[in-house]
MDTraj code that builds the backbone (N, CA, C; nanometers):
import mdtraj as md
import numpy as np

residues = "UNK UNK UNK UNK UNK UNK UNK UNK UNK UNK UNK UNK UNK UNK UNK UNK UNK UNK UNK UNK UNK UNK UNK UNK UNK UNK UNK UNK UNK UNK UNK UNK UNK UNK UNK UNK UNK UNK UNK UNK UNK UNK UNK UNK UNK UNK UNK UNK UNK UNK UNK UNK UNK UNK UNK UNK UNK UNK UNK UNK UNK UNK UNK UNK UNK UNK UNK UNK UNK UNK UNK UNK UNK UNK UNK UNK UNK UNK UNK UNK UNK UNK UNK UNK UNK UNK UNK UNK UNK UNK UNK UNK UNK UNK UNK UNK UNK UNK UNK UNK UNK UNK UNK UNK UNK UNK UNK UNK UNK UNK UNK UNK UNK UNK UNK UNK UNK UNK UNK UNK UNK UNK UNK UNK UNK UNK UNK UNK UNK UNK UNK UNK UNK UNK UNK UNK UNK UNK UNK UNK UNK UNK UNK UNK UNK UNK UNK UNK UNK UNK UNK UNK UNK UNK UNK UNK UNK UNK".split()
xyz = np.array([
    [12.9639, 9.4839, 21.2914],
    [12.8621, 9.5083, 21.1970],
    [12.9166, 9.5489, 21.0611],
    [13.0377, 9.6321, 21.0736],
    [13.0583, 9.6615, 20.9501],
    [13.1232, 9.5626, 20.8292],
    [13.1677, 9.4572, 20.8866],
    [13.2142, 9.3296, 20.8227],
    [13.0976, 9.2671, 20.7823],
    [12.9616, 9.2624, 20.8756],
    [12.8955, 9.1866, 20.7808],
    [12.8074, 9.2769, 20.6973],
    [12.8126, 9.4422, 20.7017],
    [12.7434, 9.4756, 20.5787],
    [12.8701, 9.4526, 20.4299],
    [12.9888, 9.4676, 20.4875],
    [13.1165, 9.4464, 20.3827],
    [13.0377, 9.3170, 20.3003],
    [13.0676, 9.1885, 20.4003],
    [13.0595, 9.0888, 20.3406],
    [12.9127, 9.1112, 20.2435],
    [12.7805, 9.1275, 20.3143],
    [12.6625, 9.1542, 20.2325],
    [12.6935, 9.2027, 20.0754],
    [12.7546, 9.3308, 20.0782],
    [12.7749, 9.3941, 19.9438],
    [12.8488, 9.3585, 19.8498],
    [12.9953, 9.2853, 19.9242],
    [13.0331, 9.1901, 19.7913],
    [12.9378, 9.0770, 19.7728],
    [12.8788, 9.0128, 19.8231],
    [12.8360, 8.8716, 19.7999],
    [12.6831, 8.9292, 19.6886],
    [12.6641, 9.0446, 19.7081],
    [12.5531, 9.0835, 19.6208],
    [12.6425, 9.1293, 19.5035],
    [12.7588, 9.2071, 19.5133],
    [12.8062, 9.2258, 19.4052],
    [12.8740, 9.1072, 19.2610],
    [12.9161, 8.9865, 19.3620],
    [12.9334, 8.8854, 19.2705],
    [12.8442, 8.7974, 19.2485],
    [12.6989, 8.7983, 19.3025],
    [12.5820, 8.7271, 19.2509],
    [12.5429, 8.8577, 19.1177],
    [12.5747, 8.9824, 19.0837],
    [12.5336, 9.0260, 18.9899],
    [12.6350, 9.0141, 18.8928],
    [12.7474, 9.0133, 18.9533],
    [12.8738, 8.9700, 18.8201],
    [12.8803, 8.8579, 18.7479],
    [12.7958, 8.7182, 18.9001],
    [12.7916, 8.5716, 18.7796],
    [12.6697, 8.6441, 18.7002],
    [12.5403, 8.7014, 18.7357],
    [12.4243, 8.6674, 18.6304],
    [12.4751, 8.8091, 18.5156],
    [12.4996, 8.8836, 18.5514],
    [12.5697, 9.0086, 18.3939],
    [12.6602, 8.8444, 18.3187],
    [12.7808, 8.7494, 18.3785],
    [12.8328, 8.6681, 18.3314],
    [12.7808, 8.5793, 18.2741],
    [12.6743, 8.5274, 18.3060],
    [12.5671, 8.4004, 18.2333],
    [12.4889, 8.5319, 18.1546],
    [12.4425, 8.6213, 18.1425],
    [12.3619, 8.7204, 18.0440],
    [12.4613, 8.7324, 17.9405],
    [12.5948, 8.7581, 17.9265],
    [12.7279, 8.7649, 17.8474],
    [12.6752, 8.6366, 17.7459],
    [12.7159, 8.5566, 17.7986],
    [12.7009, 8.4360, 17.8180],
    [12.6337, 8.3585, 17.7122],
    [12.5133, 8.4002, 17.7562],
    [12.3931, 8.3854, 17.6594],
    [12.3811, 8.4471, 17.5297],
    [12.3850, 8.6029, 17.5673],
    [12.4030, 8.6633, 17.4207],
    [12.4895, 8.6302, 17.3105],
    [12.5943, 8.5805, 17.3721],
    [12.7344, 8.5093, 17.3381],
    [12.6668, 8.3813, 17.1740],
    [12.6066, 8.3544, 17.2753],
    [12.5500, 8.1995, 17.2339],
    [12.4375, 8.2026, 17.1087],
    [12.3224, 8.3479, 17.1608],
    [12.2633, 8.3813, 17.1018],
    [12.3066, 8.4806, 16.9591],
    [12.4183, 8.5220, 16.9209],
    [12.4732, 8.5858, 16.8437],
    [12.5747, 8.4958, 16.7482],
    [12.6176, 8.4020, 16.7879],
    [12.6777, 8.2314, 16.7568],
    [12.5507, 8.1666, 16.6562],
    [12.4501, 8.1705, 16.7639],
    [12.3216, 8.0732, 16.6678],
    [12.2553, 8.1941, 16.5246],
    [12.2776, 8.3205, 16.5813],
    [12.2061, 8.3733, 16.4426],
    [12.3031, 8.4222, 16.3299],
    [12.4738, 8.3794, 16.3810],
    [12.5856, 8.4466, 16.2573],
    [12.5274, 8.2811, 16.1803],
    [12.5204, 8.1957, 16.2455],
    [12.5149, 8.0626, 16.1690],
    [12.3991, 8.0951, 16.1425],
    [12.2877, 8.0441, 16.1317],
    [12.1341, 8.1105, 16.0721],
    [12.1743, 8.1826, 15.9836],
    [12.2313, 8.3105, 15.9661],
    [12.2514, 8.4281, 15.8959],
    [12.3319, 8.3362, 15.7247],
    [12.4493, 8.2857, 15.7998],
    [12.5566, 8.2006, 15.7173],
    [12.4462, 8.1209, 15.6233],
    [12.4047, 8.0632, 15.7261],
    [12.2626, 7.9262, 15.6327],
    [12.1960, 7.9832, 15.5002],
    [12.1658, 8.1094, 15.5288],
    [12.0236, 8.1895, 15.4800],
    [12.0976, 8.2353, 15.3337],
    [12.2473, 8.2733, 15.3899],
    [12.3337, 8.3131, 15.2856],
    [12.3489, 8.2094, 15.1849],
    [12.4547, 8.0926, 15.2268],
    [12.4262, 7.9793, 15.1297],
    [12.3164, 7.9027, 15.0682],
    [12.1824, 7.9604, 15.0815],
    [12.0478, 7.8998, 15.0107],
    [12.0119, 8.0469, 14.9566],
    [12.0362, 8.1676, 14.9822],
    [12.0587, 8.2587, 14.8676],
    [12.1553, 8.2191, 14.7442],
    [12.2464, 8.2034, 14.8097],
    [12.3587, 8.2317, 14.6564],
    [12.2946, 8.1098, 14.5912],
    [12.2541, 7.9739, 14.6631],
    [12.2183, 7.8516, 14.5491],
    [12.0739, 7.9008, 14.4531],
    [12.0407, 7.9836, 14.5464],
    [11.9122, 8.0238, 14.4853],
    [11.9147, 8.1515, 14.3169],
    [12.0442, 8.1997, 14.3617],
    [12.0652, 8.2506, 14.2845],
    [12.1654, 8.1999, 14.1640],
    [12.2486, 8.1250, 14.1762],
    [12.3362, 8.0018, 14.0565],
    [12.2210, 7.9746, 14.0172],
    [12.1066, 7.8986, 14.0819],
    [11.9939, 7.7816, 14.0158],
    [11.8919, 7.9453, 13.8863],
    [11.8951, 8.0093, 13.9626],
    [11.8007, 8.1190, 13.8762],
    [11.9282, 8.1803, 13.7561],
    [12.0172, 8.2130, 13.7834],
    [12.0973, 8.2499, 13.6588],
    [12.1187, 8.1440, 13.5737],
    [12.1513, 8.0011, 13.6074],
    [12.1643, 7.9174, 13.5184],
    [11.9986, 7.8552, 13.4354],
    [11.8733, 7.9094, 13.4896],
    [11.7638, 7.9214, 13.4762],
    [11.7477, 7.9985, 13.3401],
    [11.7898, 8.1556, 13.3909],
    [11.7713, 8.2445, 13.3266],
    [11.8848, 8.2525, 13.2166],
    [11.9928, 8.1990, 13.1940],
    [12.0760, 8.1545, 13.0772],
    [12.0059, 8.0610, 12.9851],
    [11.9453, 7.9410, 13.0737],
    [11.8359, 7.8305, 12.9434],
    [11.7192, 7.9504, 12.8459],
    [11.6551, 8.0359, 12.9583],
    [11.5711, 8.0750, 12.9145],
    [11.5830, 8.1879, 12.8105],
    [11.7298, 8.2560, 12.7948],
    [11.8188, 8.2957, 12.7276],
    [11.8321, 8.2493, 12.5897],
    [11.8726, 8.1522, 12.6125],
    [11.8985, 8.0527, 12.4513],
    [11.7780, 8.0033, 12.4093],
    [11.6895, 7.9828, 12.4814],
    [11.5419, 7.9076, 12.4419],
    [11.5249, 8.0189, 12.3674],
    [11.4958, 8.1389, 12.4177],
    [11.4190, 8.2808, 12.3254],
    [11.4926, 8.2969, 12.2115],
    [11.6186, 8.2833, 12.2098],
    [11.7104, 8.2815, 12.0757],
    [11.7224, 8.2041, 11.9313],
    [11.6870, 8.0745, 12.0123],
    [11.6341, 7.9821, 11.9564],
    [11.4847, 8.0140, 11.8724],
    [11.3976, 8.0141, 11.9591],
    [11.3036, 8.0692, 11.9312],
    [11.2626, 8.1616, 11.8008],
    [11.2927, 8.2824, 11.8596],
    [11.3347, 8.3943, 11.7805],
    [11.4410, 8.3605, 11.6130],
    [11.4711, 8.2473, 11.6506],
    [11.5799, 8.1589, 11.5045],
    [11.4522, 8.1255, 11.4245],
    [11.3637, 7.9985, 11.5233],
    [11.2365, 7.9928, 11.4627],
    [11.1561, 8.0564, 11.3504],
    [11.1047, 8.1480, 11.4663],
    [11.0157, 8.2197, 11.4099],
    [11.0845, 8.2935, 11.2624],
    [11.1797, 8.3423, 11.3031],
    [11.2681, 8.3985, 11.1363],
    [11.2368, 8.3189, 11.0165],
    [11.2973, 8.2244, 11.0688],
    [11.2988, 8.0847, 10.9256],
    [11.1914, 8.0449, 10.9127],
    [11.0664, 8.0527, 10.9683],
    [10.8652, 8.0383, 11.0050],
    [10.8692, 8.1160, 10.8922],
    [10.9011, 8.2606, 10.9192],
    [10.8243, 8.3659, 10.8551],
    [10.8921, 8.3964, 10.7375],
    [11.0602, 8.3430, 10.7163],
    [11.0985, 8.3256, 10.5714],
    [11.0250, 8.2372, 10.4988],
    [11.0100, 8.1502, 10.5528],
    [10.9230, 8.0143, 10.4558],
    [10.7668, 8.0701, 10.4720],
    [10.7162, 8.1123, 10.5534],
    [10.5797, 8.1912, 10.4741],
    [10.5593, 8.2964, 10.3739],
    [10.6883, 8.3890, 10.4080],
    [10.6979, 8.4823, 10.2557],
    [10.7052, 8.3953, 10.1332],
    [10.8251, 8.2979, 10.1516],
    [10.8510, 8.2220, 9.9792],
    [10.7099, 8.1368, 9.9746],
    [10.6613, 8.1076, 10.0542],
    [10.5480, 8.0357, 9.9944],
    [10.4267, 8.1252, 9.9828],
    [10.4194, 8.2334, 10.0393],
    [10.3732, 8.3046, 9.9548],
    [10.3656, 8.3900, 9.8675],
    [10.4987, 8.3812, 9.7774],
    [10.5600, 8.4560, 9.6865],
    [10.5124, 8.3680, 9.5768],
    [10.5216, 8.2193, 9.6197],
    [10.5095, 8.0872, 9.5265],
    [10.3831, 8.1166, 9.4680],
    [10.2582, 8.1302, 9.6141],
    [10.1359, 8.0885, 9.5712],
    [10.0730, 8.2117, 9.5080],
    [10.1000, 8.3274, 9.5324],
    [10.0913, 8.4775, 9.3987],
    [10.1332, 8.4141, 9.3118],
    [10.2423, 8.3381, 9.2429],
    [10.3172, 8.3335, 9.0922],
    [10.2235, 8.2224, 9.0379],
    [10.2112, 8.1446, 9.0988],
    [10.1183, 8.0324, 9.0837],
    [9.9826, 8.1059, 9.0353],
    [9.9377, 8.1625, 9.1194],
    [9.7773, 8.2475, 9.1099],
    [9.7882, 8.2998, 8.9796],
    [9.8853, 8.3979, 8.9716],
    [9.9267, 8.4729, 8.7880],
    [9.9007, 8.4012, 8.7191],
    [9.9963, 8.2703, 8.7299],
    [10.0413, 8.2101, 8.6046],
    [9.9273, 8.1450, 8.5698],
    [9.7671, 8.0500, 8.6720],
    [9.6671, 8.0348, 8.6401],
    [9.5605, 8.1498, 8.5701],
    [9.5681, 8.2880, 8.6500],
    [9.5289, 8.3488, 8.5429],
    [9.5523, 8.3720, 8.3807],
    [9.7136, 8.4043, 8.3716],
    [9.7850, 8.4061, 8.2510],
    [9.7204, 8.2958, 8.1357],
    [9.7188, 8.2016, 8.2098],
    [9.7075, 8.0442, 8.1441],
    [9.5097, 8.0845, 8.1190],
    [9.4813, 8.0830, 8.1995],
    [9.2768, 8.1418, 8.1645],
    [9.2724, 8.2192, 8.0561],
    [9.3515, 8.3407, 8.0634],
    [9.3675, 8.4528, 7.9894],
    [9.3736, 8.3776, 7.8171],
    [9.4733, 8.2887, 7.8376],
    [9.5126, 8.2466, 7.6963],
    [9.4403, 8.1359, 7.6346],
    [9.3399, 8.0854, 7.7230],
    [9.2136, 8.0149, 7.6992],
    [9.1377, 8.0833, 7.6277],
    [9.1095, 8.2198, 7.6811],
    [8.9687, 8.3258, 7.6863],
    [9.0001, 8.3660, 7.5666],
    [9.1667, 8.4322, 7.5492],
    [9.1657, 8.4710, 7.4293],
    [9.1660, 8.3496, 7.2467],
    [9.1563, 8.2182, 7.2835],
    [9.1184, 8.1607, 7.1803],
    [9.0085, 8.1049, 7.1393],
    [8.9929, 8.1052, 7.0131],
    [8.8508, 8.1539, 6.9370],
    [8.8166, 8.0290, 6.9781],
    [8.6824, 8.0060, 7.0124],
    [8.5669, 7.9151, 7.0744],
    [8.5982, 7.8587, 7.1771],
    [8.6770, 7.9151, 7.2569],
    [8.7475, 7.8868, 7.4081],
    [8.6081, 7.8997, 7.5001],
    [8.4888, 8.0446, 7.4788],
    [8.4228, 8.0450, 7.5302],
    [8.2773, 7.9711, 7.4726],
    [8.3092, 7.8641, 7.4274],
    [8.1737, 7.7827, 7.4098],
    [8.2247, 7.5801, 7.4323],
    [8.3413, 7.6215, 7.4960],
    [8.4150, 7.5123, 7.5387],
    [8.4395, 7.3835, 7.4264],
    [8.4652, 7.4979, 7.2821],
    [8.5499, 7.4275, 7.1826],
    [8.6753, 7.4065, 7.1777],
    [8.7212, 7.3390, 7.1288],
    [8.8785, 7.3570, 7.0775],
    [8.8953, 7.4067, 6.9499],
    [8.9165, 7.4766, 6.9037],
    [8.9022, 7.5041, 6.7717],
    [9.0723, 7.5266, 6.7220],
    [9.1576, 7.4053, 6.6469],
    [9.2553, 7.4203, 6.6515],
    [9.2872, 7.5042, 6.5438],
    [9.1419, 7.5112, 6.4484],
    [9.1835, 7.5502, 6.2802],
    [9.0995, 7.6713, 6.2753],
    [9.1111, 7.8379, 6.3941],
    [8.9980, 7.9118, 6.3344],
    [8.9898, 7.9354, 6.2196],
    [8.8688, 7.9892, 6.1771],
    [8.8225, 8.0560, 6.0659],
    [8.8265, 8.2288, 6.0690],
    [8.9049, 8.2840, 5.9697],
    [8.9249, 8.3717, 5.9702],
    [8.7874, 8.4808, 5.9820],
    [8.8277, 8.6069, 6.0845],
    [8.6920, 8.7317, 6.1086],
    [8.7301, 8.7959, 6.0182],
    [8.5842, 8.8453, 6.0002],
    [8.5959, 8.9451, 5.8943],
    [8.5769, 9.0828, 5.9275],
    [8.5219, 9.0749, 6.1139],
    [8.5065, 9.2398, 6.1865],
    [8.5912, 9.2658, 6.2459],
    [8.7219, 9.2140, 6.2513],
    [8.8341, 9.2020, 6.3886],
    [8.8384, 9.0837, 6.4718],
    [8.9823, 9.1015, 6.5395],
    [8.9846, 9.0444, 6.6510],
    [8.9060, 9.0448, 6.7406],
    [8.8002, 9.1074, 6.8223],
    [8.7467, 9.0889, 6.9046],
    [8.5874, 9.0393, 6.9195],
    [8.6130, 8.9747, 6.7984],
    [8.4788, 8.9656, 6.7550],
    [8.4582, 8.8255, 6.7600],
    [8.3884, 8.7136, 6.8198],
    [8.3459, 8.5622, 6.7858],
    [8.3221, 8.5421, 6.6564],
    [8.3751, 8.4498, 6.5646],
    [8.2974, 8.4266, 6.4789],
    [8.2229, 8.3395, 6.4540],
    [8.1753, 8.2588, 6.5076],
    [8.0932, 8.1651, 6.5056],
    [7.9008, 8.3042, 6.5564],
    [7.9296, 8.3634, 6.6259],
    [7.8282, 8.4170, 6.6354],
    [7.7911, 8.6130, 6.6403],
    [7.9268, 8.6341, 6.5529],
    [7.9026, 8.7593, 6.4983],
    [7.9026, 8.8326, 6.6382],
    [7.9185, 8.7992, 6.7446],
    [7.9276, 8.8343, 6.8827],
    [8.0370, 8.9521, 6.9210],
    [8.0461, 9.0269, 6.9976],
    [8.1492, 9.0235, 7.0720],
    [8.2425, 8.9407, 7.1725],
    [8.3945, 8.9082, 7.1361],
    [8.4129, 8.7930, 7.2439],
    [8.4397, 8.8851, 7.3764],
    [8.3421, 8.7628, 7.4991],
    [8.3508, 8.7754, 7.5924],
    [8.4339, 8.6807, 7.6864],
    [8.5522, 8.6817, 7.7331],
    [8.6117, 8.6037, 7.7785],
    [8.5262, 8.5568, 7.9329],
    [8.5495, 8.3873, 7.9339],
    [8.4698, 8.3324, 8.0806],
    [8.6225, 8.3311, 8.1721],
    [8.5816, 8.2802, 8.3298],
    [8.6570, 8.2983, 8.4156],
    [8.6018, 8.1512, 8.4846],
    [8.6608, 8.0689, 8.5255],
    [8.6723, 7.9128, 8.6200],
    [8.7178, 7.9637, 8.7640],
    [8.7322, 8.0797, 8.8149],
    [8.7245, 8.0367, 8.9537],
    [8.6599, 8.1674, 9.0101],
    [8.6423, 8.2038, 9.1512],
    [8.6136, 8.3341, 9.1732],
    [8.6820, 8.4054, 9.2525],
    [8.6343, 8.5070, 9.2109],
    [8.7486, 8.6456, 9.2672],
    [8.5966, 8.7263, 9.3269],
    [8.6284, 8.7762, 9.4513],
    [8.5465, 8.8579, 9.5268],
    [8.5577, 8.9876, 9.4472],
    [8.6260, 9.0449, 9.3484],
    [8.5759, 9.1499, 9.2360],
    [8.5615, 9.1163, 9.1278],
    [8.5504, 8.9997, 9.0607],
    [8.5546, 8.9385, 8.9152],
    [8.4204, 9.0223, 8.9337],
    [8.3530, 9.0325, 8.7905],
    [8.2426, 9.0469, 8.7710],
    [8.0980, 8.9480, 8.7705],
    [8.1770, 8.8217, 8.7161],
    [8.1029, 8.6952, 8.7045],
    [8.0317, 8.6372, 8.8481],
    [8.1022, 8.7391, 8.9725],
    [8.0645, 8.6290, 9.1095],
    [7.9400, 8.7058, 9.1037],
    [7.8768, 8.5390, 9.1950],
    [7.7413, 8.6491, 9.2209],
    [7.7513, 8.7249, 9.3154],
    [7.6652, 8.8301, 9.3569],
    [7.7241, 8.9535, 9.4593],
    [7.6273, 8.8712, 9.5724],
    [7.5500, 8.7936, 9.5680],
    [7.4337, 8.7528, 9.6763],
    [7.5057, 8.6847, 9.7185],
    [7.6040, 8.6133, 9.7036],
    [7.6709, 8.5010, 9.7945],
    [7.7573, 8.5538, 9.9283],
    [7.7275, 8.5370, 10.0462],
    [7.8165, 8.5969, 10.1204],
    [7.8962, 8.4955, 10.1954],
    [7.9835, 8.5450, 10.3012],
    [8.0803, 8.4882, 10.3860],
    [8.2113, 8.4105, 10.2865],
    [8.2345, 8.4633, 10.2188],
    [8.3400, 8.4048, 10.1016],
    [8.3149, 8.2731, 10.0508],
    [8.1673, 8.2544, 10.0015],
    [8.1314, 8.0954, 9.9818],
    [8.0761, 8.1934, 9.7942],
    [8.1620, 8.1820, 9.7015],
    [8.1278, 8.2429, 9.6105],
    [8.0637, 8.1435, 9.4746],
    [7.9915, 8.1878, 9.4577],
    [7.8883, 8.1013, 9.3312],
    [7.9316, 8.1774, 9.2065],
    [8.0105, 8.0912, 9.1148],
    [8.0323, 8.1113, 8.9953],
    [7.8981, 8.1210, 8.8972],
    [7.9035, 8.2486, 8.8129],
    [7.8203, 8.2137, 8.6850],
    [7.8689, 8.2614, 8.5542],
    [7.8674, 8.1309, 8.4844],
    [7.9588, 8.0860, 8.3432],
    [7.8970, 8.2016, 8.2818],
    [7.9471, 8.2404, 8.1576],
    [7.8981, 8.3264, 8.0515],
    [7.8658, 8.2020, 7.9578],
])
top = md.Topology()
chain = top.add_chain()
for i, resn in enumerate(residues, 1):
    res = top.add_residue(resn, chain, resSeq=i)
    for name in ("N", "CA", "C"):
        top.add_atom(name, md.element.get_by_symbol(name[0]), res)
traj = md.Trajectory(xyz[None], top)
């Protein structure tokens, strides 16, 4: 009897040594398939990350670029509007030197005045005070009418 409980206990002991051996085995296999998985996951990170830095380098120079833009945008809107103030003056200036010649405001030319006898500021054609006119409008000129709204301004001549 005691030989065949002997034999019993090894033959149970190496049916648990093959399956612990196929469980080895397996894990073996199973630790194989997820270093590779793992490896995979790694190399579509790092591409993922080259493709986004070389992404984020375009998007780098684009803003720089950009930012070049907008500089040289907003230089050329200052000079042009440095232009269109000097311009604006120099049409006033130029009105101004209309207004100030004698029968300018009755839309003479008068190349030969006739000398005043009350001053300069005086019309002589009508003993008047001269009042100089204005050709365009200014939202404080005096000449606009004040009833006109939304910047649609109605000139009135003197």
């Amino acid at each position: 009897m005691f030989n065949s409980e002997e034999c019993d206990k090894q033959e149970k002991e190496q049916n648990l040594a093959q399956l612990y051996q196929l469980q080895l085995q397996e894990a073996h296999s199973t630790i194989h398939q997820l270093e590779e998985e793992v490896s995979q996951l790694r190399d579509g990170i790092t591409l993922q990350v080259a493709r986004l830095q070389v992404q984020n380098t375009q998007l780098q120079k684009d803003l720089s670029d950009s930012r070049k833009d907008y500089c040289a945008v907003k230089r050329e809107l200052t000079q042009q509007t440095v232009k269109n103030s000097n311009l604006e003056k120099k049409i006033e200036l130029m009105q101004l030197c209309m207004d100030l010649q004698p029968g300018a405001n009755l839309g003479m030319m008068n190349h030969h005045p006739q000398p005043s006898t009350s001053g300069l500021n005086n019309d002589v054609r009508s003993g008047q005070p001269y009042q100089p006119s204005h050709f365009w409008a200014h939202p404080t000129h005096p000449n606009v009418n004040p009833a006109a709204e939304g910047g649609d301004y109605t000139l009135e001549y003197m």
